[in-house]
C-alpha positions as CSV (number, residue, x, y, z in Angstrom):
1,X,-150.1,-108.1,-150.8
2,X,-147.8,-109.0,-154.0
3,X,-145.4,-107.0,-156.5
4,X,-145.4,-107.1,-159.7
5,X,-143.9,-110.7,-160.5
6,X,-143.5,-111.9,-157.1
7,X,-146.3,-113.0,-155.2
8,X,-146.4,-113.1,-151.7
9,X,-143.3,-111.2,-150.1
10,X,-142.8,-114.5,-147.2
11,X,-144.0,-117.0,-151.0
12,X,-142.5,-115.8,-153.9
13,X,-142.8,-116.9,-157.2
14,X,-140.5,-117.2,-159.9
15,X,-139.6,-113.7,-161.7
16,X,-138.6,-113.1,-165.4
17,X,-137.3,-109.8,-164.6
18,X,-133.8,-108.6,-163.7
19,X,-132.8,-108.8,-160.4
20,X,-132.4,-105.8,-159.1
21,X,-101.8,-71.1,-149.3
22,X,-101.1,-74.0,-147.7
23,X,-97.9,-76.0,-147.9
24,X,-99.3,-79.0,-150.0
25,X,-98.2,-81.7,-152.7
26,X,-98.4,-78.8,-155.3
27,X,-95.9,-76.9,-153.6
28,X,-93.4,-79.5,-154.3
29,X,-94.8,-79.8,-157.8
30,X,-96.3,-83.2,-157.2
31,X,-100.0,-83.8,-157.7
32,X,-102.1,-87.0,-157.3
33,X,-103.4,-85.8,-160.9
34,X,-100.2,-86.6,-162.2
35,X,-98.7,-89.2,-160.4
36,X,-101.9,-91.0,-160.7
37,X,-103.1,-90.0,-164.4
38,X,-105.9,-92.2,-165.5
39,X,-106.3,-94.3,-162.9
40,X,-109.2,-93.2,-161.2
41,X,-110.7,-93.3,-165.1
42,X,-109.7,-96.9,-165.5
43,X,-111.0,-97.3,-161.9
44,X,-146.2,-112.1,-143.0
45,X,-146.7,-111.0,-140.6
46,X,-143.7,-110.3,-138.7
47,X,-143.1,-109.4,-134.9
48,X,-142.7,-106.1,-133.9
49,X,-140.0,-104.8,-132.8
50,X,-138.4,-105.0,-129.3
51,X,-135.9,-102.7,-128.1
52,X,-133.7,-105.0,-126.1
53,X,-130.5,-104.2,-124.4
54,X,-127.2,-105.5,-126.2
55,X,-123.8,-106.3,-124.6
56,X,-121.1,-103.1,-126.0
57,X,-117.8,-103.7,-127.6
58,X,-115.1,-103.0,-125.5
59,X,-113.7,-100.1,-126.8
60,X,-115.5,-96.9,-126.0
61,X,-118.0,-95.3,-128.0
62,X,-117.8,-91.6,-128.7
63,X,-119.2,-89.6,-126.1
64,X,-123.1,-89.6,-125.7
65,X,-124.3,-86.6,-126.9
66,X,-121.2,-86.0,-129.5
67,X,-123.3,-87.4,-132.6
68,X,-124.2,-91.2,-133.8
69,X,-122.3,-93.2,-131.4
70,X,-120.7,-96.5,-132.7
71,X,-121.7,-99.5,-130.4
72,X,-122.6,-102.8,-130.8
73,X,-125.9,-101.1,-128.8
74,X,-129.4,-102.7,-129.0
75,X,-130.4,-106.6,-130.8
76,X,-133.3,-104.7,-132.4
77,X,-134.6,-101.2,-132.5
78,X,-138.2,-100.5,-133.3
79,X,-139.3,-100.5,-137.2
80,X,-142.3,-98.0,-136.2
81,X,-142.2,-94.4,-135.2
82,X,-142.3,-91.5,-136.3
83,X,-139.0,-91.1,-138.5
84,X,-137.1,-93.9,-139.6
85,X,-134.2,-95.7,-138.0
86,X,-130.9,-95.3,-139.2
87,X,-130.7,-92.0,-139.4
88,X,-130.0,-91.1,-135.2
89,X,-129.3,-94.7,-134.4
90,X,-126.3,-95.8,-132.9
91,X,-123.9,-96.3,-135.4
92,X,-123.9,-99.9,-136.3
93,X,-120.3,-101.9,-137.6
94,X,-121.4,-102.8,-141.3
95,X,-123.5,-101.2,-143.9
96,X,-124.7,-101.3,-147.5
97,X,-125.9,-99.0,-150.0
98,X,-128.1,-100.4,-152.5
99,X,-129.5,-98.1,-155.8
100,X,-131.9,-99.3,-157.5
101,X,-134.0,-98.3,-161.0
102,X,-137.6,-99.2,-160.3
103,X,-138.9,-101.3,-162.5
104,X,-142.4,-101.5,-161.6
105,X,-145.1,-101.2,-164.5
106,X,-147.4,-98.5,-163.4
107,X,-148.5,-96.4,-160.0
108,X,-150.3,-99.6,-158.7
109,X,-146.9,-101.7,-159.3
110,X,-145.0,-99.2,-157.5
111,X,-147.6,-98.9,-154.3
112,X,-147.2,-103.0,-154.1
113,X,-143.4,-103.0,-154.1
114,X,-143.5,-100.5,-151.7
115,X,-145.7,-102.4,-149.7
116,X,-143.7,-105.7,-150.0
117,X,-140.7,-104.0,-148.8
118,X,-141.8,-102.5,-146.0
119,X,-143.3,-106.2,-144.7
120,X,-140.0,-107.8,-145.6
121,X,-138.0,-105.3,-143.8
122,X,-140.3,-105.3,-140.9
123,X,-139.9,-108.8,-140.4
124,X,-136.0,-108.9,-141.0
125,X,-135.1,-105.8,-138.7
126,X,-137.7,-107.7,-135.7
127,X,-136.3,-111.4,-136.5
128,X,-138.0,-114.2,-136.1
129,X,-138.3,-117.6,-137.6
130,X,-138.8,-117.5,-141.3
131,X,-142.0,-119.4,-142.8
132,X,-141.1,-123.1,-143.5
133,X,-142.8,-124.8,-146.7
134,X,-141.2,-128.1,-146.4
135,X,-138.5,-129.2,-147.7
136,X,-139.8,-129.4,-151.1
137,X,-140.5,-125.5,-151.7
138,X,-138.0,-123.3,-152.4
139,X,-136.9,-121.8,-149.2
140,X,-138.4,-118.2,-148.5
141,X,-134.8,-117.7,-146.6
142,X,-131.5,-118.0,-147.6
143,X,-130.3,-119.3,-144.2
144,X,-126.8,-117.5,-144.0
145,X,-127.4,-116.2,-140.6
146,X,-129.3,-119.8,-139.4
147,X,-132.9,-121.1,-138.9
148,X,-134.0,-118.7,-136.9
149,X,-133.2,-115.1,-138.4
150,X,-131.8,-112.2,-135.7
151,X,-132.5,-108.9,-135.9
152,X,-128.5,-108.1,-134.9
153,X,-129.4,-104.2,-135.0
154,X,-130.5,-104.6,-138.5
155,X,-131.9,-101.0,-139.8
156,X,-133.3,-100.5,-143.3
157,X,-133.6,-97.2,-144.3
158,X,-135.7,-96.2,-147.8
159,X,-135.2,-93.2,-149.1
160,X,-136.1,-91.5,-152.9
161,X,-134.2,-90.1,-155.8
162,X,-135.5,-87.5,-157.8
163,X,-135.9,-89.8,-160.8
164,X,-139.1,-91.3,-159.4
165,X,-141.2,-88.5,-159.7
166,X,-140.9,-88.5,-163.4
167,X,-144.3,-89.2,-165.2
168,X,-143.7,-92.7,-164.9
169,X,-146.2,-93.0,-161.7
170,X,-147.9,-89.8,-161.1
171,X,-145.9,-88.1,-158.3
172,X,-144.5,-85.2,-160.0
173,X,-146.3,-83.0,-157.9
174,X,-145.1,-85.0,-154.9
175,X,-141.8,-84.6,-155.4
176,X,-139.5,-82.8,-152.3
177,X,-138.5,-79.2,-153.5
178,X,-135.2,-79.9,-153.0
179,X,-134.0,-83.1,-154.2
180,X,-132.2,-83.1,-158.0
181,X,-129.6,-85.2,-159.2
182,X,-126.0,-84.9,-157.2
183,X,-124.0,-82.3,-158.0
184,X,-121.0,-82.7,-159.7
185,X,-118.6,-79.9,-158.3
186,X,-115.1,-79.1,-158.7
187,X,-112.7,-82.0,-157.5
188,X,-115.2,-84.6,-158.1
189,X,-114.9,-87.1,-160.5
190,X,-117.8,-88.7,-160.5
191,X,-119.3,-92.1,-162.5
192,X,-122.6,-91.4,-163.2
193,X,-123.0,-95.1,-163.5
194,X,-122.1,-95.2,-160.0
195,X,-124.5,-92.3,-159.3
196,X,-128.4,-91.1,-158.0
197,X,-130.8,-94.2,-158.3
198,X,-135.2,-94.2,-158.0
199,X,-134.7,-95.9,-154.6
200,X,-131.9,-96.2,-152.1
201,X,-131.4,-98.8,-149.2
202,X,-128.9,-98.2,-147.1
203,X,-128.9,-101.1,-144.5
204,X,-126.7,-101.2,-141.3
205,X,-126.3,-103.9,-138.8
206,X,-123.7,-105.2,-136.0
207,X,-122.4,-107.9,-138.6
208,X,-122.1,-108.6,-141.9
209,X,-123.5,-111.5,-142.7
210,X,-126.5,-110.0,-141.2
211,X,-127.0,-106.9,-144.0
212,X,-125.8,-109.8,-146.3
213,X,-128.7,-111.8,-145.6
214,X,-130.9,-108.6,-145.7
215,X,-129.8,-107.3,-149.1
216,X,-130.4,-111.0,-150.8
217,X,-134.1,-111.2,-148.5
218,X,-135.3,-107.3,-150.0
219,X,-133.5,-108.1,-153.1
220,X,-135.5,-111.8,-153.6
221,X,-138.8,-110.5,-152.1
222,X,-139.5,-107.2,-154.7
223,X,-137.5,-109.1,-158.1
224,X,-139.3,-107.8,-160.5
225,X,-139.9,-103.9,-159.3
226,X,-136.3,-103.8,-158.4
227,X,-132.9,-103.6,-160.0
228,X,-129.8,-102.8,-159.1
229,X,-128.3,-99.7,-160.6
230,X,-125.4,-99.7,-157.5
231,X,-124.2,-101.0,-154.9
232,X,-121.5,-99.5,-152.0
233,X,-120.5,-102.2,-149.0
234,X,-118.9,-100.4,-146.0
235,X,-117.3,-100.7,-142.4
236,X,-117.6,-98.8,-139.1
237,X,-113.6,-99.3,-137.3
238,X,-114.5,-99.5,-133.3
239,X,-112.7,-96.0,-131.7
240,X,-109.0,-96.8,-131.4
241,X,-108.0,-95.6,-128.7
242,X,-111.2,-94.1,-127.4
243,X,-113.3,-91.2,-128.8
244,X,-114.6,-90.7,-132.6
245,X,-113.7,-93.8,-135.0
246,X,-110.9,-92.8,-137.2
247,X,-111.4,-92.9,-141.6
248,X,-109.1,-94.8,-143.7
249,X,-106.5,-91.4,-143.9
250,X,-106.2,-92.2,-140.3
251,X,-108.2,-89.3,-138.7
252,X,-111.3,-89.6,-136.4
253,X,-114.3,-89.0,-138.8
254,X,-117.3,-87.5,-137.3
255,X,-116.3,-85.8,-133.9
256,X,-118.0,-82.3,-134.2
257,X,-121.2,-83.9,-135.3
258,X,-124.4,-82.1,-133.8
259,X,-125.9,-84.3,-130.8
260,X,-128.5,-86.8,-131.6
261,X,-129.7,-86.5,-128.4
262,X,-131.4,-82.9,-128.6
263,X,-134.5,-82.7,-129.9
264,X,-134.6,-79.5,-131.0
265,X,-131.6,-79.7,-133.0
266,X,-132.6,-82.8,-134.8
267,X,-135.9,-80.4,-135.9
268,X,-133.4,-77.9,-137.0
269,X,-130.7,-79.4,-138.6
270,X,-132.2,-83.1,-139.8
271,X,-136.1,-83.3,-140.0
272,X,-138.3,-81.7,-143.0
273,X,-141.0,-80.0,-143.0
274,X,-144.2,-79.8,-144.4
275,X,-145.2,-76.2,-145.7
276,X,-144.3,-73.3,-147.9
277,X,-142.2,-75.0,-151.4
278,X,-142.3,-78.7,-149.6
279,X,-145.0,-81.0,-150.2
280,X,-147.5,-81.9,-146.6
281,X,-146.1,-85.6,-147.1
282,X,-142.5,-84.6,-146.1
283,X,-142.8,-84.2,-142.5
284,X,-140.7,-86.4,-140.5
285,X,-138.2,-87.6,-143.5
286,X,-134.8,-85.9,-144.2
287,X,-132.4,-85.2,-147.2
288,X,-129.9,-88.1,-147.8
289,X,-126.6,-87.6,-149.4
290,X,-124.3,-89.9,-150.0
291,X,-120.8,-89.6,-151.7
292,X,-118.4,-92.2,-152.4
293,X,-115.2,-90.8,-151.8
294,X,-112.2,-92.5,-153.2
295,X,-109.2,-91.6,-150.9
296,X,-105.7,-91.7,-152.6
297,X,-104.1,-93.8,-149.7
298,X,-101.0,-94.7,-151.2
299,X,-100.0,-90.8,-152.0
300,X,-101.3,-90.1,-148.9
301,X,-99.5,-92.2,-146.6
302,X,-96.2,-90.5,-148.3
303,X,-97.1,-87.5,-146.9
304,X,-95.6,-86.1,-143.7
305,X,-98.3,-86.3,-140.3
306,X,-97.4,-82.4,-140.0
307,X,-98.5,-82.0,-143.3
308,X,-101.6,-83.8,-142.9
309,X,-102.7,-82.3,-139.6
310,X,-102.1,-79.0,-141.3
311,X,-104.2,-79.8,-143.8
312,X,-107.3,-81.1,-141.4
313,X,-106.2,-78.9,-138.8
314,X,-106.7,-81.9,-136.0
315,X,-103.8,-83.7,-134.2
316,X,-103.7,-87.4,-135.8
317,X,-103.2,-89.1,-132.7
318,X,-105.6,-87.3,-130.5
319,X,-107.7,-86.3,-133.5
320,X,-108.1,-82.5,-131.1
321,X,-108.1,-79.0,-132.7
322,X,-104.6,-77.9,-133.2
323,X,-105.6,-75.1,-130.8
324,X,-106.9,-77.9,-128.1
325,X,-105.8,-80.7,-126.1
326,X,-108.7,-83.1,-126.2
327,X,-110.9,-84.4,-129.0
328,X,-113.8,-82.7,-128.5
329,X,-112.4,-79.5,-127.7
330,X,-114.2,-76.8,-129.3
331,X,-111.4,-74.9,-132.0
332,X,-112.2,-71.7,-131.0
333,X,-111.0,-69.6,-133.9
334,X,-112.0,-66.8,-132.4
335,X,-108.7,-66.9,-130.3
336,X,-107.1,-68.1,-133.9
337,X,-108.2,-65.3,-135.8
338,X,-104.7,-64.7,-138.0
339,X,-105.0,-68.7,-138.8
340,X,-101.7,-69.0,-137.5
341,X,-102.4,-72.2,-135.4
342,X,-105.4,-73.4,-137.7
343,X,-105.4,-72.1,-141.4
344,X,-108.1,-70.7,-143.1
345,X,-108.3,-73.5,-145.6
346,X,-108.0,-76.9,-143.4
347,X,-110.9,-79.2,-143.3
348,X,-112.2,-78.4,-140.1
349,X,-111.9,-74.3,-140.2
350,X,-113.6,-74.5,-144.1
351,X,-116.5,-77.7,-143.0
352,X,-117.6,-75.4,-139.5
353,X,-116.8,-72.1,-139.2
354,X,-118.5,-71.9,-135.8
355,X,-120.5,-68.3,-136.7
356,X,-123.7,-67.9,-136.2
357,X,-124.5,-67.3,-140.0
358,X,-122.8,-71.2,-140.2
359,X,-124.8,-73.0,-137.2
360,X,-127.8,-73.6,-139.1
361,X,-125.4,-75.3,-142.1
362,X,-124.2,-78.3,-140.0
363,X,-125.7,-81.7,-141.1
364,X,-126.0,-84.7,-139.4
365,X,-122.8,-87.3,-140.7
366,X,-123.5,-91.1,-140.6
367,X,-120.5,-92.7,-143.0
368,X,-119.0,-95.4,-143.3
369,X,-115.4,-96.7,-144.3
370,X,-115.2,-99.0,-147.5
371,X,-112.1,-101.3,-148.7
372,X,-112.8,-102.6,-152.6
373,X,-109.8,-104.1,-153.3
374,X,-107.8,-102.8,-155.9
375,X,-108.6,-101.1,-159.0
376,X,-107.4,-102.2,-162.8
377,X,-104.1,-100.4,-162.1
378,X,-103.5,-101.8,-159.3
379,X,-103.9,-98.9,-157.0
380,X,-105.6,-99.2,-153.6
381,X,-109.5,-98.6,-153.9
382,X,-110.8,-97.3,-150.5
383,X,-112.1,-94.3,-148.7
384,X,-115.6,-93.4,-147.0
385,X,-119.1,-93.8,-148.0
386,X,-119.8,-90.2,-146.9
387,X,-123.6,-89.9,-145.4
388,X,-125.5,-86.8,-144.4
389,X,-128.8,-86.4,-143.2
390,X,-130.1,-82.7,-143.6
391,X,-133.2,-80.7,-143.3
392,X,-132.4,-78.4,-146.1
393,X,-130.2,-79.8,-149.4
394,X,-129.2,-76.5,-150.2
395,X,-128.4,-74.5,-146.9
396,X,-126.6,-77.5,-145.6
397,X,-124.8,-79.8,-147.3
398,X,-124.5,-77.8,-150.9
399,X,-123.0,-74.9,-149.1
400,X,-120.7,-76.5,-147.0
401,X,-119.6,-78.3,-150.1
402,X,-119.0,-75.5,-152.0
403,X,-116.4,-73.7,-149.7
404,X,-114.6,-77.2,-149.4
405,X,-113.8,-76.3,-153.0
406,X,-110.1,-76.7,-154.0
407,X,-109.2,-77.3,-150.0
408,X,-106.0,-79.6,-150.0
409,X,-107.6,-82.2,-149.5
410,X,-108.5,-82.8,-152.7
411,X,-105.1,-83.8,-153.8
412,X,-105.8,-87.0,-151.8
413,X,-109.4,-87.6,-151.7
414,X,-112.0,-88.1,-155.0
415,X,-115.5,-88.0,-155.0
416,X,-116.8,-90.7,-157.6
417,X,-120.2,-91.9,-156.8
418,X,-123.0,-91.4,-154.4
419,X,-126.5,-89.4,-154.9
420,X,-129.3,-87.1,-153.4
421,X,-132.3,-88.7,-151.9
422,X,-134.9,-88.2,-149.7
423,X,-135.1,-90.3,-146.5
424,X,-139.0,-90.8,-146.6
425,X,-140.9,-90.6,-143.1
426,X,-141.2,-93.1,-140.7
427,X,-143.5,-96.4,-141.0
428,X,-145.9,-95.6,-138.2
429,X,-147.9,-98.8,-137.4
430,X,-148.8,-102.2,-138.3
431,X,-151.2,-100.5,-141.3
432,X,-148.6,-98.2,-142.7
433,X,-146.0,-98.7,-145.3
434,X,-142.8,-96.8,-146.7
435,X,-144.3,-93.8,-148.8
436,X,-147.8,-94.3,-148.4
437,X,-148.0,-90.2,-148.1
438,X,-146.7,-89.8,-151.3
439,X,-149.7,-91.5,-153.0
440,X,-152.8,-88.8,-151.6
């Protein structure tokens, strides 16, 4: 099994090709906008897989049953089943998000890369010992994480942008009904240079240097089908002091999400479908957003902690509803209903109303923190690699969206990269490969 300039995924051969109404900031008359201005501008076989127990962090993970739990958890989970992993696995400590263009030739060149990537990211989320040619070949491994490679809770999850079912490889009929281009909506800012992508990776582990090693082995073992378009590194911060790990505005980031551990909801709210506008091929995969979301830190952190918790309508410290005492206590806006503790327009009233029109709109969230430095300016560049898995694009994630529209948050926060995709099903066996439906 080759792709298109590479040979054998564990012996590759040299490539030619490229390598892959509030009280806010505007009521005192200050806006990010202007203090700001430009800046955001100028801004082989391999083993299977073996589900072995792995020693936790100390700190506690969020409650089991509260939504992806962060947790050093498991040394591997399995590469087959039915959906992929990464989606309702336990939140790992490091990710990357890697956009590519494909670059394949034809149908055929596309089926092979697919094929090569699957086997390479088989082998790399089971670890194992790499192939050895001697020491006069060039080394199939890079060797950053040793001689014998660990699968450290590696997950690679594949998923599809709308641009690959141009008429570059036959699969316009294939295409999911629902996935376009992102959206640009009001408040964002976004670089399309920075944006959507033919194939997305996003590759989670319990260390770094592991999804290091993993981007340079998927990157080296498809050269030729593959290059990069974008690239997003981030960091899961272990729950400080307990509960829901807290985002770089210093709120806990993820504690209403739906529980991964009913199966019926996960059908709901995260799994497609096969039937009615959706292709057959779609069962078991998931819509895939993800948003880079710049977060003014530096105006933020001159803002008072009343106004912020106003704003999200959480406590900071405790990250509960301002109607609550706990973290995971349910807001109840119900017993709110003048908005008097909880205003209509902070994060959490807007995001989950709690109706029953709104229960089939939740999503599943998966994001990660990032930390880029500075930008030209020499502003701060950080914020959340924001990641939802949905069943339906537009019920979920698109309408939630839109009432988040000119919330107050979005003096301090600026979405400027990121895409739709399609999570495609799981690899089921030995035989199967990422995709393989899409082709019948």
């Amino acid at each position: 099994m080759t792709t298109p300039g590479t040979g054998c995924p564990f012996h590759p051969s040299p490539a030619s090709g490229p390598a892959g109404s509030p009280s806010t900031s505007r009521d005192r008359g200050v806006s990010r906008r202007g203090l700001f201005g430009g800046a955001l501008g100028a801004a082989a076989s391999a083993p299977a897989a073996v589900l072995l127990a792995g020693a936790a962090r100390g700190d506690s993970p969020s409650p089991s049953g509260s939504g992806v739990e962060v947790t050093d958890g498991a040394a591997s989970y399995p590469f087959h089943g039915e959906h992929q992993a990464g989606i309702l696995t336990p939140q790992q400590s490091a990710a990357a998000y890697v956009s590519f263009d494909v670059t394949a030739e034809d149908r055929a060149g596309l089926r092979e890369l697919l094929q090569t990537l699957t086997t390479t990211a088989r082998f790399l989320t089971s670890g194992g010992t790499p192939p050895d040619d001697g020491l006069l070949a060039t080394a199939w491994d890079n060797g950053v994480v040793g001689p014998e490679v660990a699968a450290d809770g590696l997950t690679v999850t594949a998923s599809v942008g709308s641009s690959l079912f141009d008429d570059r490889f036959g699969l316009a009929k294939a295409k999911p009904a629902r996935l376009r281009p992102m959206d640009e909506f009001p408040n964002d800012a976004l670089d399309r240079s920075i944006c959507d992508g033919d194939l997305l990776l996003q590759l989670c582990a319990h260390h770094p240097d592991t999804v290091n090693h993993a981007v340079r082995q998927l990157m080296r073992t498809t050269r030729g089908g593959l290059q990069v378009r974008w690239r997003q590194d981030g960091f899961q911060s272990p729950p400080r002091p307990s509960g829901t790990p807290r985002n770089l505005l210093g709120f806990k980031d993820g504690t209403a999400n739906p529980s991964v551990d009913d199966a019926k909801l996960m059908d709901d709210l995260v799994w497609t479908h096969g039937g009615g506008a959706e292709p057959a091929w779609v069962e078991g995969g998931s819509y895939h957003v993800v948003r880079k979301i710049r977060m003014l830190v530096e105006f933020w952190d001159r803002v008072s902690v009343r106004e912020q918790e106003t704003m999200f309508g959480r406590d900071k410290a405790s990250g509960a509803p301002l109607t609550g005492a706990e973290e995971f206590d349910d807001p109840d806006f119900g017993k709110d209903a003048t908005g008097e503790v909880i205003r209509f327009d902070a994060h959490i009233r807007l995001a989950n109303p709690r109706t029953v029109d709104t229960e089939k709109q939740r999503f599943l969230r998966r994001s990660f923190n990032y930390d880029a430095g500075t930008d030209p300016n020499g502003q701060l560049d950080m914020g959340l690699v924001f990641t939802a898995f949905n069943q339906d694009l537009e019920r979920q994630f698109v309408t939630v969206q839109k009432r988040l529209i000119d919330e107050p948050l979005v003096d301090y926060i600026s979405p400027v990269g990121g895409g739709y995709f399609f999570a495609l099903p799981g690899v089921r066996s030995e035989d199967d490969w990422f995709g393989r439906e899409m082709f019948t």
